[in-house]
N, C-alpha and C positions, 0 to 999 in steps of 0.2 A: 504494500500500500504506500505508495511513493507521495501520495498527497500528503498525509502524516506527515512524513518528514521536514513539507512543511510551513504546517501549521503555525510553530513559533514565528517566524518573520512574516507572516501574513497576518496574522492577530497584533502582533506587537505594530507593522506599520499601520492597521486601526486602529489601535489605542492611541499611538500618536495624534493619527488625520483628526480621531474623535475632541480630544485631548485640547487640540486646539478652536474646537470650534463651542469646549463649553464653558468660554471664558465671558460670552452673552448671555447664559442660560438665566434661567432665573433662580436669583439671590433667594438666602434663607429668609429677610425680610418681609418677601415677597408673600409668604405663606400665611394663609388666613391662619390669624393669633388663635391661640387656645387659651381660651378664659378661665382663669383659674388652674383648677386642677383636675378639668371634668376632661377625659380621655375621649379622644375623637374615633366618629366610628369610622369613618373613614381612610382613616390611614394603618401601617401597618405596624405594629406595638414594635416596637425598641428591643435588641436582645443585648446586654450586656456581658462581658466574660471577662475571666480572670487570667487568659492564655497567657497573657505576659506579664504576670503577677503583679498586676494591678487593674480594676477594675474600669473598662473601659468598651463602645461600642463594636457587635462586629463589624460594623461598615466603617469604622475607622484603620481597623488593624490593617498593614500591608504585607499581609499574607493571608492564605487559602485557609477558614474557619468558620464549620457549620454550627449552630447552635442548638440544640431541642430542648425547648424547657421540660418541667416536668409534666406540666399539664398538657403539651401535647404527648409526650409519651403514651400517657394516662387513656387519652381519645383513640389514638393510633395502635392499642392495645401492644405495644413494644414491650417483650421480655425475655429476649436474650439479646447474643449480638449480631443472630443472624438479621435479626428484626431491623435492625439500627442501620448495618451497614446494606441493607437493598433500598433503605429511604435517604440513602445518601453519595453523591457524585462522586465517582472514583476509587468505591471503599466495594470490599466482597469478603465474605466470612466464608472460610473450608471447615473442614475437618466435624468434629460431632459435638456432644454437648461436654462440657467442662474440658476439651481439647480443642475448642476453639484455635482460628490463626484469621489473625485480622490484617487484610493487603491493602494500602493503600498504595493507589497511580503505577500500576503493576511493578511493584517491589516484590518479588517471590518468582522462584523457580520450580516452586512443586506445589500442588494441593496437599500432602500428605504434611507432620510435625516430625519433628526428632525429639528423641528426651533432651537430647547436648543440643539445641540447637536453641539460640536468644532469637527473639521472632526479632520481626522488622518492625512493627508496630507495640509500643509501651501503651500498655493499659492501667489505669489509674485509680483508685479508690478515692476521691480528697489527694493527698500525697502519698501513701502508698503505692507503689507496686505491684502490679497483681501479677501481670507476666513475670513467670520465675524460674529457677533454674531448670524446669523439668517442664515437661510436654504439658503437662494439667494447671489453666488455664481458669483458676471459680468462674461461675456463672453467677454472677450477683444478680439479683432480682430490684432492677431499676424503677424502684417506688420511693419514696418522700424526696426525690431530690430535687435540688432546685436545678438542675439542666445537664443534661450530658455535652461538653465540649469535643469536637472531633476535628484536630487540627490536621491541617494536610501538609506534606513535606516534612524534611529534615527536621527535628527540634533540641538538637544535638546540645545547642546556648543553655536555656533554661533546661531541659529535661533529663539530657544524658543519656549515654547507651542504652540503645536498644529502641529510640526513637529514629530508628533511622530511615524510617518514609514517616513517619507521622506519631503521632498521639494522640489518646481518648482518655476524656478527662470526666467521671462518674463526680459530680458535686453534691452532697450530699446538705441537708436543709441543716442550719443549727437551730440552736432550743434559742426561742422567743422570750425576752425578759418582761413584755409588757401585756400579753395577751395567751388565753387560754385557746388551745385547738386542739382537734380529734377527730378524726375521720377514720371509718370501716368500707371496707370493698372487697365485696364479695362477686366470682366468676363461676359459673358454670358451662360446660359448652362439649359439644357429642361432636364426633368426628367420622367419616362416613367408614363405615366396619366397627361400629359399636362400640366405638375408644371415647372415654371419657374424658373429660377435663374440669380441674377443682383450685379454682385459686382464691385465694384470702390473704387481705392484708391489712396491717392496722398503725394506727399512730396516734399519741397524746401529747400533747406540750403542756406544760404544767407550770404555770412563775410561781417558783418558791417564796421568794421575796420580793417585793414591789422593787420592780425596775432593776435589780441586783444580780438575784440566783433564778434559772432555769432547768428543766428536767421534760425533757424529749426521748420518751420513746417512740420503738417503730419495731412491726414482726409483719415477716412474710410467710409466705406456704402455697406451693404449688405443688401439684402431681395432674400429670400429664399421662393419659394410658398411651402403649407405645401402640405402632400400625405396623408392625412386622412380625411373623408369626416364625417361631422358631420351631423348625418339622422333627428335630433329636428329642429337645426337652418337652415335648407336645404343649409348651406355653403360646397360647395367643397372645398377639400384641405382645409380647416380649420384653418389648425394648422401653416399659415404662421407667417416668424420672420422677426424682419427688425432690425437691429445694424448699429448704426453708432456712431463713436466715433471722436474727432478731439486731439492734442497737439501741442503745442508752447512752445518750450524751447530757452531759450535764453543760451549764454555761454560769462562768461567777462576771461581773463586771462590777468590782469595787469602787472604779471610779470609773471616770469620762471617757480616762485616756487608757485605762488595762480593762486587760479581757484575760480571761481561760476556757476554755472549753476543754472537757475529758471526754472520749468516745471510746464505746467498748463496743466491738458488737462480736457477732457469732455468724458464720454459715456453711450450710451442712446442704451437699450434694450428693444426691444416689441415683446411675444409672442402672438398671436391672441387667439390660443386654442390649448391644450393639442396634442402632438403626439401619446399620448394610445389609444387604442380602446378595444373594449369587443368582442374576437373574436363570443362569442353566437350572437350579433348584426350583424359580418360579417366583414369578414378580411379587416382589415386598415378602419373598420365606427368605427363611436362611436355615442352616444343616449347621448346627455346634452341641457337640457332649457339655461343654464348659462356656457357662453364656458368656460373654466381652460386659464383666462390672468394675463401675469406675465408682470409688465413694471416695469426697472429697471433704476435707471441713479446714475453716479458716477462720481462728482467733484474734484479733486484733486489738491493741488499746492506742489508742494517741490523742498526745495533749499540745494545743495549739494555743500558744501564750501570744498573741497581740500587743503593742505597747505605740503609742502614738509620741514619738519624738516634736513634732511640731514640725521639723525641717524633715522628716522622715517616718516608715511605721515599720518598727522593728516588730519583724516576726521570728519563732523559734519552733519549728514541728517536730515530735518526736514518737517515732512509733516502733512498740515491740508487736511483731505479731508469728504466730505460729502455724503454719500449715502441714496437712497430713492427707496424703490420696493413697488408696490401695487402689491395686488393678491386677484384674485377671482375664486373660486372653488364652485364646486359641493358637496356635502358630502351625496348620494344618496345611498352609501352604507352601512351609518351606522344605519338606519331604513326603508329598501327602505316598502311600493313606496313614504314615506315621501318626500317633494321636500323640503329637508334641506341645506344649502348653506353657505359660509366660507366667510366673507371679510376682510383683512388685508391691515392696510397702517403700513411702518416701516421709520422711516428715521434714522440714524445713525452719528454723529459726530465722527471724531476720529484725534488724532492726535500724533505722534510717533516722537520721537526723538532719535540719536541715536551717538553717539561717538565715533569713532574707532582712533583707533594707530596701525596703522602696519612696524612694523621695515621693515628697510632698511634692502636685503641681506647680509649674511655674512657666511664666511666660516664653521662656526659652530653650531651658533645660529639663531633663527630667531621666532617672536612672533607676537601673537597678542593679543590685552587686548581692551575693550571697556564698551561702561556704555547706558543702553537700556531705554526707560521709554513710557508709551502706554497708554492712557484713551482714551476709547470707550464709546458713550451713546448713548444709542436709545430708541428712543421713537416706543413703540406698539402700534399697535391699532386694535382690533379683535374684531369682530361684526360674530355672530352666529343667523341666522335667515329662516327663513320658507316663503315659497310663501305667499302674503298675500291672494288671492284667497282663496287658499288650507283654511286657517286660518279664512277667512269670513264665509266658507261654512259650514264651521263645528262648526261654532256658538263661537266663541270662542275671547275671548277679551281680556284687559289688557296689550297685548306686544306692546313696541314703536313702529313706524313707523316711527319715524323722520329721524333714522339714516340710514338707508341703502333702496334702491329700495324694502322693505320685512318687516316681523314682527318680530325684533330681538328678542333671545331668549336669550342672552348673549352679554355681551360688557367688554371685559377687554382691559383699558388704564392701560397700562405699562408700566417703566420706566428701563433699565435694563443698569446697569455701569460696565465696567472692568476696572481695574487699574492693571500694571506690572509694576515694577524698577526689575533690574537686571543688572549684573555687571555679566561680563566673560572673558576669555582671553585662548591661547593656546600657547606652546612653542614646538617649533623642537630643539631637540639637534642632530647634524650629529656627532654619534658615529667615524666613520672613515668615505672614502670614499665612500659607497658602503652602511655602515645602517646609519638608522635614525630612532630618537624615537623622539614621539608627544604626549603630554600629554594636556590635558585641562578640563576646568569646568565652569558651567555656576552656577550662585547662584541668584535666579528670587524670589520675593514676590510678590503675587496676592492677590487681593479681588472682588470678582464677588457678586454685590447684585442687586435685584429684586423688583424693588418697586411697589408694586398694588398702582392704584391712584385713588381719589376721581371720581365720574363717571361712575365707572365699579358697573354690577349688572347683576344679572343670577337669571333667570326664570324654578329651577330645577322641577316645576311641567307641564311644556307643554308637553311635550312627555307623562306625566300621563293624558294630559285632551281627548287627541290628540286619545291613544289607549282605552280609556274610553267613545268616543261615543261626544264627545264636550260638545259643549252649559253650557260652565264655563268661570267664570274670573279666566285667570291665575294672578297671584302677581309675583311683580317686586321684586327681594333682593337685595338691595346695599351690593357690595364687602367691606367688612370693611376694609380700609387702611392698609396696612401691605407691610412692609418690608423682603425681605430674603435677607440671605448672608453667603456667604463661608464663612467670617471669613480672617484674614489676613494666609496666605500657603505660607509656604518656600518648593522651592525645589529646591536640588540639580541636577546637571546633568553631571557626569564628559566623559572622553573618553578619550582613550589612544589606539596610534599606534604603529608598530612595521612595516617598509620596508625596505626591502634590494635589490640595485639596484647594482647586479655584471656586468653591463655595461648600455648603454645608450637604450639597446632593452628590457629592463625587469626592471619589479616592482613586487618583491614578499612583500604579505605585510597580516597581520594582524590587527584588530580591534576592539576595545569594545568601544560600544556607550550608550545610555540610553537617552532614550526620553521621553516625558510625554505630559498631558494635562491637562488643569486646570479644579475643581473639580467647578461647578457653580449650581445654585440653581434651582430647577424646579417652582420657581412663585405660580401664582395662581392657577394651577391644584396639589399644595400641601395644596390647604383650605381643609377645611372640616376634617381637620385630614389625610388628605390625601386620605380620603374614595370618592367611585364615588357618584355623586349625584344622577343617573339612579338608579343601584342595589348598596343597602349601605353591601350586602351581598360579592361583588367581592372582593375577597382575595387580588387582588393587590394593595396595599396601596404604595400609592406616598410619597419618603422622602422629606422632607423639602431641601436636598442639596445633589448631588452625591459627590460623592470625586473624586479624577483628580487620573488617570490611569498612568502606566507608564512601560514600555519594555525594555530587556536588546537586544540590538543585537551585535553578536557572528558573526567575518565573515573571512574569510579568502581566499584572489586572489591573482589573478596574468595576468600582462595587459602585452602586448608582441610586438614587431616588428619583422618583418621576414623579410625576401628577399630582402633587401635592404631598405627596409621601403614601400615595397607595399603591404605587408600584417600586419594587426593589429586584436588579439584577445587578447581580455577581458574576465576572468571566475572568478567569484565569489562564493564562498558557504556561506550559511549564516545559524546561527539557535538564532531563535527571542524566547526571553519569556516574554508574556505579562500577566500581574500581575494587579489583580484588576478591570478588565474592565467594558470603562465605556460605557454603552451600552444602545443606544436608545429603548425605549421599547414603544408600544400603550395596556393599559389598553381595554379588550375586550369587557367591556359595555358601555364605553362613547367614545373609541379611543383617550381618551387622549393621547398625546403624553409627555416621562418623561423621566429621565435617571435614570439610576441605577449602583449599579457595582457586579459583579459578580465574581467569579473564575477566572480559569488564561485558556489560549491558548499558542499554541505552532506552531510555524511557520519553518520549516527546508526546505529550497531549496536550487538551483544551477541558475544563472542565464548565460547568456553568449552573448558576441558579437562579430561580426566576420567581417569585410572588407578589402576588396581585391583589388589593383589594378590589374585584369587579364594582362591585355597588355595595353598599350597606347590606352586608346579610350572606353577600355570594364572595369567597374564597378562593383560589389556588395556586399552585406551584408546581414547577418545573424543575428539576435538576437534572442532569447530563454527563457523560464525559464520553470522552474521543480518544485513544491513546494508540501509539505504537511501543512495545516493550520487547526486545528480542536481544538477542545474545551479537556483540558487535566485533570483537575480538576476544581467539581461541586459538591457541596453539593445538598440535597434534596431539599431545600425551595429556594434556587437559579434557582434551575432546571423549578419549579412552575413556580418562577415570571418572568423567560425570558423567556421561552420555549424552552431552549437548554438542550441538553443531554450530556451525555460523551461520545468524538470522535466524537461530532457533529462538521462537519466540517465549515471552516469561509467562508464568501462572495467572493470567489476569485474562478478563476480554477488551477487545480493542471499542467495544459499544456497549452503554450504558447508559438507559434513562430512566425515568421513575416520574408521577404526578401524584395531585389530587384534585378532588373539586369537591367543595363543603358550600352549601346551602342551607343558612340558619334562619327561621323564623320565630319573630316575639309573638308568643302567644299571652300577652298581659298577665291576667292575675295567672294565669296555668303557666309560665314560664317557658322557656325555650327550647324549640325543640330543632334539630340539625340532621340529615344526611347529608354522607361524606363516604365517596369513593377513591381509592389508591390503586392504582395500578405500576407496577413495573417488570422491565425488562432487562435480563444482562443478555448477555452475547457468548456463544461459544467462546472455550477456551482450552488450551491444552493441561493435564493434568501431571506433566513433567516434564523433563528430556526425552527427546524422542530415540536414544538408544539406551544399551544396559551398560551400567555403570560396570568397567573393567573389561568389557567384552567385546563393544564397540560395534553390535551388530542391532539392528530397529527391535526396541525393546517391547516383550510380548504385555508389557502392561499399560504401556503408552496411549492413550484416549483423548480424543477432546472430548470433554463435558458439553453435551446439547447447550444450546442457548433455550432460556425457560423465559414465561411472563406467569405472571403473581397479580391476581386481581381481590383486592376483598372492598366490602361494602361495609356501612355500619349506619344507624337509625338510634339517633341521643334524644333523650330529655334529661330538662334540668327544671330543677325550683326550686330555689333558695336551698336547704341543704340536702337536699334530694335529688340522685341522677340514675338515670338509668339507660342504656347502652344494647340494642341488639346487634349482632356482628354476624357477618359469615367471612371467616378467612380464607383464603383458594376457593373463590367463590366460582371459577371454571373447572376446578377440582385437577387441575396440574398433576400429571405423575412423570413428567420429564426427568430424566436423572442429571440430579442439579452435582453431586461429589461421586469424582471415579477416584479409590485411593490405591496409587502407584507402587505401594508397597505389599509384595504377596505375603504376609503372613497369615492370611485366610483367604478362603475364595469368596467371604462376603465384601466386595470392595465399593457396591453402590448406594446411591441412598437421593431419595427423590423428599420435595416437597410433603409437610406433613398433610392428608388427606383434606378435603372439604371438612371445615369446621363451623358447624352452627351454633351460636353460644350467646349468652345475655349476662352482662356484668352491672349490677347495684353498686350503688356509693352512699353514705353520707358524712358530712361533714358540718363542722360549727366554727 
């Protein structure tokens, strides 16, 4: 697609031609006054965010940032982050539920996760970190907050590794010092094959003390029945999830100028079994003795002290929190009919501290500077083992039995630490009225090590006793203790902007970002030399430690008001070059999972968004994107060990759009009532490199994912503290298979849209 290429000089010579001609437009002046503080219906409500740690308009920032407050979430029935990212321009959720991987502006080379592998997208609690050392990903249940932020591009300045296309910023509501609130919402809703759905969710705000002390809480709970039928364990619908999460924040404000807030909260994820199935088996079954369970839970505490300087408002965040995910898999496709099986416990400590300065507005100047610091540890634990049946019958002895329901054939206990400090800051200078330049840098030192710990031991000759006919003692080998580690890595990350705002309707603005991620160790499947223990022939030899990747991105928009402020468009061009990638890869005789880095990619799109207030009462919006992302330079032995070619394109679709259209009516003393249709579409895409990693020959698991459209409806009332909501989601009842996953460790690798969903969800609130 040779037009993509381009895009950028052809958008950017518009922005210019435009740029100059809206220096007549009409002045902010110009716009009929709003008297008082009565909110016009006319125009389109103001979103505010905190992207650059201080509170200010999206239509002012010069850079690519969508905003969803809570209450549209709420209407838009949003609750995961598949949900999020199809209502939003350039962003696509893979993988299943609490394994989530969030791509923005096609950053990613596979649909599939690595445990080793830092996504490209930092996901956010408040300041926490959700994305973490390991594949599992919480599924927070997106209720009291006051708005998801969803930044696009680099955020390497303010956010740090691992934002290296973008970040999603979960803001969660604090406790109110001066007003009592409470609201209940309650969902129910049936899914076509008799699957149910049951959501409830609650929250109380409490002022302790007049104007002082606050007490906020907030509990979730969902259970979702699953739509895939498992044919071994005779469970229908299978694949059901239940999340439930609670938080309690308290809030003191002693004086004017101090504040604390304490936040605790809890959440607890349970998947039963996989959503894929093996269409050969039959659409929506899947064949497993051992269902795919993921149970996930995450403890959290953090205290965010505030303090108003006058000339500045010093902030200090600190948060301990603790995570824990089991998982148990099938791995039936890496020597089927072997009945070979995966079990994992992880738990994780972490805790982040973090210090901001954000000056006080001023006519010219204006900054921010802070000082970051992160240790992560988690403890592994991965048990590889075989039916013991399977393993009696075939005469065969020597593998433990103690640790797992099975004859383990492997057990690596691992210990694995991150450590970041890092110091950053950003400055606006206001040129004159109308430009402003933004310069900043972030300067991060990491070390990422790997510790195998006494305990661990692999049995690499069962699979030889196993295709040799049995009746052998397999031999146990203790993993000999060993250490990896990056080593201590600096790296810089600067960004610098360029907008000009020749009135209060337009933000033309330029950008140069730079993001990265940290270079971290592949463990114990770098023993042996790196060599597989199955074939010591497989050319793909595992390094001892990848090196951390890093993107320049190139953008240039321009965000707009029309009609008095009832129309708003956003268009951005962007062109990404990513350099050294670091990229998950599965070795093709043992499936180990490793990173590596590779050549460079090249990302060039347009993205855009459009909302309208038609008339008093009539609603909608547009968003878009356009993008080419393919592989640009590769050498021959790179080409081997990923299995990507040149022009091989990235894990994303090159089209992408999404609407709505809401029409509300006052109905006086009965209150108001709204329908509101969504629809969107992505675009085919490829689901990896298109050969096999080490072998170099067109890889048998290679797919483009059909392109799918997603239509749902919904029918609101509201009265004063009473609302009520009918909805049908996949209201075409879509079964397009939206995730093909690249990696055979089962034949269940697909997984479609959840079925036609008809449901009605209650509120109330005071």
């Amino acid at each position: 697609m040779i037009y993509l290429s381009k895009i950028g000089l052809r958008v950017g010579a518009s922005i210019v031609a435009l740029s100059l001609a809206l220096g007549g437009q009409v002045r902010a002046e110009n716009i009929p006054p709003n008297n008082g503080d009565v909110p016009r219906a006319d125009i389109i409500e103001e979103i505010v965010v905190s992207a650059t740690r201080r509170t200010e308009s999206v239509q002012s920032l010069p850079f690519s940032v969508t905003a969803v407050s809570g209450d549209d979430l709420a209407e838009q029935g949003i609750s995961n982050y598949e949900d999020l990212a199809r209502s939003l321009p350039g962003v696509i959720a893979t993988g299943l539920s609490n394994i989530n991987k969030l791509t923005i502006r096609g950053i990613e080379t596979s649909q599939t996760t690595s445990a080793l592998s830092q996504n490209s997208v930092a996901i956010f609690m408040d300041d926490l970190p959700l994305t973490t050392l390991a594949v599992v990903t919480p599924d927070i249940t997106p209720y009291d907050l006051a708005r998801v932020e969803v930044l696009r591009g680099p955020q390497g300045t303010l956010f740090g590794a691992g934002s290296l296309a973008g970040a999603v910023r979960y803001i969660t509501n604090t406790p109110d010092t001066q007003s009592y609130e409470a609201a209940i919402d309650g969902e129910f809703g049936r899914s076509e094959g008799s699957s149910d759905r049951r959501r409830f969710n609650g929250m109380i705000n409490v002022p302790l003390t007049e104007d002082r002390l606050a007490l906020r809480l907030v509990g979730t709970y969902k259970h979702d029945d699953g739509y895939v039928d498992n044919l071994v364990t005779g469970k229908k619908n299978s694949n059901s999830q239940t999340n439930w999460g609670a938080r309690a924040a308290l809030r003191w404000e002693p004086t004017d100028l101090l504040s604390a807030t304490l936040t605790g909260s809890s959440y607890h994820n349970k998947l039963d079994d996989s959503p894929l199935f093996d269409p050969g088996t039959g659409f929506r079954k899947s064949r497993t003795d051992v269902p795919f369970r993921i149970e996930t839970e995450l403890n959290t505490i953090n205290l965010v002290v505030d303090y108003d300087l006058g000339w500045a408002a010093l902030t200090s965040s600190t948060i301990f929190s603790n995570a824990a995910n089991e998982v148990d898999v099938e791995l039936l496709g890496i020597a089927p009919p072997v009945p070979f099986y995966l079990g994992e416990i992880q738990e994780m400590d972490s805790t982040v501290q973090e210090l901001r300065l954000v000056s006080n507005s001023s006519d010219q100047f204006d900054w921010v500077a802070g000082a970051y610091f992160l240790r992560q540890e988690m403890d592994y634990h991965d048990v590889l083992y075989f039916a013991t049946p399977f393993i009696d019958a075939l005469g065969i002895t020597g593998l433990p039995t103690n640790l797992v329901a099975g004859s383990a054939s492997g057990n690596v206990d691992e210990t694995r630490t991150n450590k970041e400090i890092a110091v950053f800051g950003e400055i606006g200078y206001q040129i004159n009225n109308a430009l402003k330049l933004t310069v900043g840098a972030r300067v991060a030192e990491s070390v990422y090590t790997s510790r195998v710990n006494s305990g661990s031991f692999d049995a690499p000759s069962a699979f030889f006793a196993i295709f040799t006919g049995g009746n052998q003692n397999v031999p146990v080998i203790p993993r000999t203790v060993q250490e990896f580690s990056t080593g201590h890595v600096v790296k810089v990350t600067p960004k610098v902007s360029l907008s000009w705002q020749p009135n209060s309707n337009h933000n033309i603005y330029a950008t140069a970002s730079k993001g990265y991620r940290r270079g971290q160790p592949n463990g114990v499947v770098a023993l042996n030399g790196g060599r597989s223990a199955i074939d010591s022939g497989d050319p793909a030899i595992i390094p001892v430690s990848a090196d951390g990747d890093t993107l320049w991105n190139y953008e240039v928009g321009i965000k707009s008001s029309w009609l008095e402020g009832s129309l708003q468009s956003n268009l951005a061009a962007y062109y990404i070059d990513w350099s050294n990638m670091q990229v998950p890869l599965v070795r093709s005789s043992d499936q180990a999972p490793y990173l590596g880095n590779i050549g460079k990619a090249r990302s060039i799109g347009l993205e855009g968004e459009i909302a309208a207030r038609i008339f008093d009462g009539m609603d909608m919006g547009i968003n878009f994107s356009l993008q080419q992302a393919k592989v640009v330079e590769i050498s021959a032995n790179e080409a081997l060990i990923s299995g990507a070619l040149q022009d091989s394109r990235l894990a994303s679709p090159e089209f992408k759009i999404g609407g709505y259209l809401k029409h509300s009516w006052n109905l006086g003393q009965l209150g108001e009532l709204y329908a509101r249709i969504d629809a969107h579409h992505v675009g085919s895409y490829p689901n990896s490199f298109p050969n096999t990693p080490g072998i170099g020959t067109p890889s048998s698991v290679y797919a483009k994912t059909p392109s799918y459209e997603k239509v749902d409806i919904s029918l609101g009332w509201s009265r004063e503290k009473f609302g009520a909501v009918l909805y049908v989601d996949n209201l075409l009842d879509s079964d397009e298979i939206i995730f093909i996953n690249p990696v055979v460790i089962s034949f269940n690798r697909f997984g479609t849209l959840r079925p036609r969903t008809i449901g009605v969800r209650a509120s109330w609130k005071m």
